[in-house]
N, C-alpha and C positions, 0 to 999 in steps of 0.2 A: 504494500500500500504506500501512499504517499508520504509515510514519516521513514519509511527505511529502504524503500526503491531507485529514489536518486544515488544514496552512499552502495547499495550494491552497483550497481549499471557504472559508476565511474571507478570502482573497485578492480571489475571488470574490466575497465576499457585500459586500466594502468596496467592490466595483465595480459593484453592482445586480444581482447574480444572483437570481432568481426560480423558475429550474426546472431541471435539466439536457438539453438540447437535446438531446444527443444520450448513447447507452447511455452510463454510467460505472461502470465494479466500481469497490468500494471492496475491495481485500484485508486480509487483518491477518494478518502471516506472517514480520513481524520482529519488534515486539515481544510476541511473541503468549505469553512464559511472565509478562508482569506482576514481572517481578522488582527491577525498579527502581523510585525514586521513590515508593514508596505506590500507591496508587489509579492516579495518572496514565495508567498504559498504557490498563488497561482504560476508564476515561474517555472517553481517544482513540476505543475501537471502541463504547463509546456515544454519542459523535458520531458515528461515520461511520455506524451503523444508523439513529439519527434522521435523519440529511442526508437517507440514500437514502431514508428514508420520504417525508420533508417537499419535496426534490428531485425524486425519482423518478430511484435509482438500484440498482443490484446490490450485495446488501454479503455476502462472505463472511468468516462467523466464522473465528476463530483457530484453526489445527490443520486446517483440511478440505483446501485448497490452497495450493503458492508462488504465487504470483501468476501465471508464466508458465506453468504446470502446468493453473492454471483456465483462462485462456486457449484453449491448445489443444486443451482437449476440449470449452468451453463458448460459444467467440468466434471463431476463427480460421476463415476462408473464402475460398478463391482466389479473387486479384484481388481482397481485400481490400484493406486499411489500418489500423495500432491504432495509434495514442501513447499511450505510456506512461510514468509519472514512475518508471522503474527504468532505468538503465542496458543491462541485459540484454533487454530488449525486443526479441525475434528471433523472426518465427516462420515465416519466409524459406520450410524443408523444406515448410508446409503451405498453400502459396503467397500467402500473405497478408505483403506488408509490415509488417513491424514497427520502429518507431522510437522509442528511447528518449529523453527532451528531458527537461526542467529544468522544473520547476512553475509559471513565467509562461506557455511554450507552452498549457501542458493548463486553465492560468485561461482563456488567450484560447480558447478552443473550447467554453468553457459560459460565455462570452461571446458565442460563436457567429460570431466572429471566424474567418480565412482562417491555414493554417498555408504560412507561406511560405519559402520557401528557393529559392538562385540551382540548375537542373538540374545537377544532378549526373553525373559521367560515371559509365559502368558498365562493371564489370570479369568479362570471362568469367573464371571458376575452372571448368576444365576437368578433371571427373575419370574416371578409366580405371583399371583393372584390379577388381583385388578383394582385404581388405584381409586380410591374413595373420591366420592361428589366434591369439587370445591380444591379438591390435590391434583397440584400441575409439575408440571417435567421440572421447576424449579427446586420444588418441595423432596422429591424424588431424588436429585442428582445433592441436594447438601445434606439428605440422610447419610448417602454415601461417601460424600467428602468425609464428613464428620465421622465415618468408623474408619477408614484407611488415610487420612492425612498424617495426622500424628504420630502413626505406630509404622510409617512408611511403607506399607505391606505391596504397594504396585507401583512404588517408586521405580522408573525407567522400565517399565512393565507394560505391556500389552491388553489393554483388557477385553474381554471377547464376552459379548451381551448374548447371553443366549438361556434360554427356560419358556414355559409355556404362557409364562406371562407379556411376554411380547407384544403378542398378538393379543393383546388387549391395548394397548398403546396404538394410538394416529401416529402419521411420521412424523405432523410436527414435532409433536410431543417426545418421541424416540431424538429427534435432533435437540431438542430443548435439553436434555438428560445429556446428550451424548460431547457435546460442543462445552459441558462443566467439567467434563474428565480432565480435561487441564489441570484444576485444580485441586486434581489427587498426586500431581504431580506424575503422572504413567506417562511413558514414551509416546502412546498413540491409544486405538481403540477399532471396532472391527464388530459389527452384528450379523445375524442369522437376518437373508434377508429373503421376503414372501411376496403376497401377491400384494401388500401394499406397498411396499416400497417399488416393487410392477407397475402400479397405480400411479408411482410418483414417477417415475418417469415417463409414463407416457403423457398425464399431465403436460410436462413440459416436452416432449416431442420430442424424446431421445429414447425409446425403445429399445434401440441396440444395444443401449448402455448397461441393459438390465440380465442378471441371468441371478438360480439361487442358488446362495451359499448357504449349506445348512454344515455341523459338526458330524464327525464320521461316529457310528452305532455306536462305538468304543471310541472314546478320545479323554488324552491324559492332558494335566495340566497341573502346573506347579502351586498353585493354591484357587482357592474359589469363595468368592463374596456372596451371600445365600441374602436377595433380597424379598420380602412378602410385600409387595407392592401395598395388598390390601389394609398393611398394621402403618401405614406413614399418613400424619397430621401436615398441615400447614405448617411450615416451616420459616425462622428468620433467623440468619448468621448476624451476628452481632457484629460490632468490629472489633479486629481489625483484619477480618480472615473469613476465608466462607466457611473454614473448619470451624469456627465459632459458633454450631449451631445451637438452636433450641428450637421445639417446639414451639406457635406463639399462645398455646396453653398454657404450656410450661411457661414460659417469659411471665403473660400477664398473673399467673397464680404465685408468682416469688418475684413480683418486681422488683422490688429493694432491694431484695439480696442480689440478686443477677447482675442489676445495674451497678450495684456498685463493684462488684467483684472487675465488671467490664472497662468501670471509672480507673480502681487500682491498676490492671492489665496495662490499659491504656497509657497512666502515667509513668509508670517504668519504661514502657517500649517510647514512647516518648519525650525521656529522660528529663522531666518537668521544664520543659521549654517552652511550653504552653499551658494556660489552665483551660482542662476541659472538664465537663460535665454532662452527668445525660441526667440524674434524678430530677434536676431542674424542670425538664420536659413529663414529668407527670404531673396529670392536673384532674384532680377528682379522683384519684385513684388508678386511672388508666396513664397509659403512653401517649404523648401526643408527638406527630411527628409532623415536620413543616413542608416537605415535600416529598413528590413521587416520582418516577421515571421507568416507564417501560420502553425498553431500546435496544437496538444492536442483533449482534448475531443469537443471542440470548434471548430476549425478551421479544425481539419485534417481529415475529413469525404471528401470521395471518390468525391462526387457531389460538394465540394468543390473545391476544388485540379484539376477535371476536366473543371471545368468553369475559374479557372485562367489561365490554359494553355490555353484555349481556345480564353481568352483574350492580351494574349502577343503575341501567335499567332507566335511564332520561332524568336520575335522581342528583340533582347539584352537588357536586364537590364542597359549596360554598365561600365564602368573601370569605375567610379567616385566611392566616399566615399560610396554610396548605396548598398547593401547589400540584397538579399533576400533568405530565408530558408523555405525551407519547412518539416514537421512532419507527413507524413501518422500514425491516431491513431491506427493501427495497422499492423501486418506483414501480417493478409490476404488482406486489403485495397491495402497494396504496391505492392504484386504478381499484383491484378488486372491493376492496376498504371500500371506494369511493364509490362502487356500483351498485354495492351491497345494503348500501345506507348506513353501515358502519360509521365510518368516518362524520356524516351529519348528527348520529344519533351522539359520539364522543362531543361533537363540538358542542351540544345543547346542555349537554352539562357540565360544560366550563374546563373540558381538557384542551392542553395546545397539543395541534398536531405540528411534528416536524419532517423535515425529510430523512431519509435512510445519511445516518451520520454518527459514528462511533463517540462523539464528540464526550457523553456523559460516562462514558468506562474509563477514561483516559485523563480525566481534567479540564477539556474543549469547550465544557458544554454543560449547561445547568448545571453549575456551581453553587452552592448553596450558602445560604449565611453563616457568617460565622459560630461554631458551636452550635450550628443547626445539625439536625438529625435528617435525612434523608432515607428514604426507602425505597430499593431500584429491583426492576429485574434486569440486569448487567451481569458480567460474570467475577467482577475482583469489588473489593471493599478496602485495599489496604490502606495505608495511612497516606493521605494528602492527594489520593489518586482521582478524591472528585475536585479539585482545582486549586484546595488553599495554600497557602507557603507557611511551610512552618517559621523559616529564617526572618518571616513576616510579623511573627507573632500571630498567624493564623493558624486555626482548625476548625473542622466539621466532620461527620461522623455519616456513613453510609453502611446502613443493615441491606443485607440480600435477601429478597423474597419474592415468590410467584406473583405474575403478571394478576393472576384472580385477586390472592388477598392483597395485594395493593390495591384493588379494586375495589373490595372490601373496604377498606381501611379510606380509600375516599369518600363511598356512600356516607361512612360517619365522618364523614368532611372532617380526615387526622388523625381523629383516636383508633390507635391499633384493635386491627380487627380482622379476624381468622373468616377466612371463603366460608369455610364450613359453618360460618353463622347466619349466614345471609341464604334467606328464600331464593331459589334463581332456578329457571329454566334455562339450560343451555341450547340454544337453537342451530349452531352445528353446521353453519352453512358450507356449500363444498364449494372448493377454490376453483378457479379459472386461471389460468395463466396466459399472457396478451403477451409473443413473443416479439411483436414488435418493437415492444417499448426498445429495447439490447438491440435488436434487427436497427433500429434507427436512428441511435445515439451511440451505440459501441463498437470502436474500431478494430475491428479482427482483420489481422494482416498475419497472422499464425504462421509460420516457417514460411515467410514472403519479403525478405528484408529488400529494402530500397536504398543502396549506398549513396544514392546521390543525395538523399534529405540530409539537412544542414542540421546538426540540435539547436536547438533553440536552450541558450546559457543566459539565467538572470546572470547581477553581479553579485548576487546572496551565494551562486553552486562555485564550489571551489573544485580542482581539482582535488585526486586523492594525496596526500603529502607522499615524497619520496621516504622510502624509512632506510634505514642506513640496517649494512649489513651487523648481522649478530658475532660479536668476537665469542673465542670458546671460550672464555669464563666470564662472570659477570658478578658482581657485587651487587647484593639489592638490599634499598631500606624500603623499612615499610615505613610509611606515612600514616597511613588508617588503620587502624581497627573495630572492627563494626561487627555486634556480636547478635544481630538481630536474626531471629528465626527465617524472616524473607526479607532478602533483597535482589529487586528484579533489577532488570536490566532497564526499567522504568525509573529507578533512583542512580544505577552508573550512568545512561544518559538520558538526561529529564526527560518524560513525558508532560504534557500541558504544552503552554502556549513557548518553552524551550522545545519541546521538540521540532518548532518552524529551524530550527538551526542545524538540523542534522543532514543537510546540505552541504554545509559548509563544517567541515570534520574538527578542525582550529579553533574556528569561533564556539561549535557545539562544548568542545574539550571544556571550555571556562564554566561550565555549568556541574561536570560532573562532579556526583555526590552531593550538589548543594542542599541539599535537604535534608543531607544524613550527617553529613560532615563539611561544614560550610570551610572549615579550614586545611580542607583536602588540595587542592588547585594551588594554595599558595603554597604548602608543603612539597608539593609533586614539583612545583615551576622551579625551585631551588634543585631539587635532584635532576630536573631537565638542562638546569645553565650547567652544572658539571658535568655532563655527557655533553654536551656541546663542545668545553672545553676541553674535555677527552679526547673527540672526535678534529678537534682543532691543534691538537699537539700542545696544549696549554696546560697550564695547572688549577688541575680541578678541584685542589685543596685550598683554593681561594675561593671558590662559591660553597665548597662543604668541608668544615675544616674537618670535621671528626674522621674524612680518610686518610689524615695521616697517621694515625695510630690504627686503624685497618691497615694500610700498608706495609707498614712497620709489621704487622703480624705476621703477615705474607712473608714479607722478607725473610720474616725470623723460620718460619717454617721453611718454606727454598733451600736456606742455608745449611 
């Protein structure tokens, strides 16, 4: 997508690339409102139009799809394989492997280079029954966080969805489950697929794509997750983790305790840098929360979005601090929304609709007040990820939960409130897919490069910096230490309205860690001017004197 697609392609281009080998979308679906920096974002998506021209690649504009969205209606095919530079890379339900890697993977592959990794074990997750009225794929996939995060059990692990409960599951809903596996931390994921997911793609007019993979009469497997669909409640991860769950029975029956237990978590992982609070946020004895957000590759699937409406039912959100937004993951989702009367019956009781835009997973986008509490169907919660600075003196707090009980939870315009409480006919309607909408706006040039297109370079894209060769031994200080249970590659290089900078690899540098370790950058630029001076035949014990008694040791050992 558009936050890490420039830095691969010019990665690339430093290492002789000439064409793309094999299919590559370019998406634009995080920075896609241009609201930072000037020019720079959109810059960004006129390089990646020009690459796919001049490469021969797929580039979809800003607003049509999330990137995992385009995917499976326009990519994804059993007993496939996709790598993709997002984390959320899942598309396991529509039997195709999906693996999310880091932007030297996806260079080496329009390298035309081998993706290698030691086999992985794979874990049956066995599921059965069928999942109670008002319990969505949200609710479902943070049971599961919640028993294998902690105790690592499919850590770089395969998990393979397979039991008779399946087929009690829509596909949305199998992708709603499948797209959180991320955040069990497993290599990838992989289901038993039938006549619905048949269904799904002929829907979208790729039949070939479909064949079934079922597990063989006998088949071994190095551990197995036994879920009963039918025993899982309404769900909400707390923050600062989706492994944070509780039931929101559980939550409202032990508020006090829970909340505060969350308050103390909080302040440790947050090293009292900020005062936060959530007891604050009861009032009357309930939760109150100030905003909502259904969105992204998670939350903004059609059978989503339909069963919330379903649930408000034309019933006002209300004028209070509460807030709710909603993200169809794409613009063919939205036509159907819009055909369906969905989208008018949202707007009448006071939800905003947006376009297909990652913007609230990542910090881009509805950002909430400070030391407000926010409740999303998105896939992360960690700390500062819905937009605030901590180096700010800012925080705000986002719980994870299904698209329904946030629906829920708006009917009583904020005070927390479980689907399962709310009267609701689900009316179920069946999806349409308009393949024009992509037919008409997305540029497929797929293994068709054009040498003669010129890239189109803001002055925000830098080239990739040259890096100097590695001598055989090296001396390393550490600068940081950071003992925190997750740190993504969202806190090495910012995500939020830093990540318009990850174009330019120099300028992005001055950001990293700033919200874990604001005094990283100046400690690292000191070890940077002695390699300089290193590399210049100079004396590097003028920028850091403490190598001369490292050297002195060397000596002493040589001798």
């Amino acid at each position: 997508h558009d936050i890490t697609y420039v830095g691969i392609i010019q990665t690339a281009r430093a290492s002789g690339l000439e064409k793309f080998p094999v299919p590559y979308v370019l998406t634009n679906c995080h920075n896609s409102l241009c609201a930072v920096g000037g020019p720079i974002n959109e810059d960004d998506h006129m390089f990646g139009l020009t690459s796919a021209k001049r490469y021969g690649g797929i580039y979809v504009p800003a607003h049509q799809a999330v990137i995992h969205q385009y995917a499976r209606a326009a990519l994804a095919e059993v007993g496939g394989m996709i790598l993709g530079s997002d984390s959320h890379t899942r598309y396991g339900a529509l039997g195709t492997m999906g693996v999310g890697e880091g932007g030297p993977e996806i260079v080496k592959q329009l390298l035309e280079r081998t993706y290698d990794i030691p086999m992985p074990e794979v874990i049956a997750v066995y599921l059965t029954g069928s999942p109670r009225k008002g319990v969505g794929p949200q609710d479902i996939a943070l049971a599961i966080i919640k028993a294998v995060f902690k105790n690592g059990y499919v850590n770089n692990k395969v998990m393979e969805f397979v039991g008779d409960g399946i087929r009690n599951l829509s596909i949305d809903y199998r992708i709603g489950i499948d797209v959180m596996t991320t955040e069990t931390t497993c290599l990838s994921s992989v289901w038993v697929t039938d006549d619905e997911v048949k269904e799904f793609y002929r829907i979208h007019k790729r039949e070939s794509a479909f064949k079934y993979l079922q597990p063989e009469p006998v088949a071994y497997y190095d551990g197995m997750v036994y879920v009963d669909l039918s025993r899982i409640k309404p769900m909400i991860a707390m923050p600062f983790h989706p492994s944070n769950a509780y039931t929101i029975d559980e939550l409202n029956a032990n508020l006090y305790d829970i909340l505060d237990e969350v308050e103390k978590n909080a302040q440790a992982l947050l090293g009292g840098k900020v005062k936060y609070t959530l007891k604050d946020k009861i009032r009357n004895g309930r939760l109150y929360v100030e905003q909502g957000t259904i969105a992204g590759c998670a939350g903004g699937s059609f059978e989503n979005i339909c069963d919330a409406a379903d649930i408000l039912n034309g019933r006002t959100i209300g004028t209070g601090e509460f807030s709710l937004s909603v993200y169809p993951a794409s613009q063919p989702i939205l036509m159907e929304l819009v055909n369906n009367g969905t989208i008018s019956r949202l707007i009448a009781s006071g939800v905003t609709i947006r376009t297909a835009f990652c913007g609230p997973c990542f910090g881009a986008g509805d950002t909430p007040a400070n030391n407000a509490l926010s409740i999303r169907h998105t896939t992360r919660n960690f700390p500062n990820r819905e937009g605030s600075k901590i180096t700010n003196g800012q925080i705000a707090s986002v719980a994870l939960m299904d698209a329904r009980s946030i629906a829920a939870t708006a009917v009583n315009q904020g005070y927390l409130t479980s689907a399962e409480d709310i009267d609701v006919d689900f009316g179920k309607p069946k999806y349409f897919y308009d393949s024009r909408i992509y037919e008409n706006r997305v540029y497929d040039g797929a293994l068709k490069p054009d040498p003669t297109v010129e890239l189109r370079r803001g002055p925000g894209i830098a080239d990739w910096p040259k890096m100097p060769e590695l001598s055989d031994d090296l001396i390393l200080k550490v600068v940081s230490v950071i003992m925190d249970p997750v740190t993504t590659t969202d806190e090495l290089i910012p995500s939020g309205e830093t990540s318009s900078y990850r174009s330019n690899p120099l300028a992005l540098a001055e950001y990293t860690l700033y919200r874990k370790d604001p005094g990283y950058v100046g400690a690292a630029k000191v070890v940077q001017k002695a390699e300089k001076a290193r590399l210049a035949g100079e004396d590097v014990t003028t920028a850091l004197p403490e190598l001369e008694k490292i050297y002195d040791e060397i000596r002493g050992k040589i001798s």
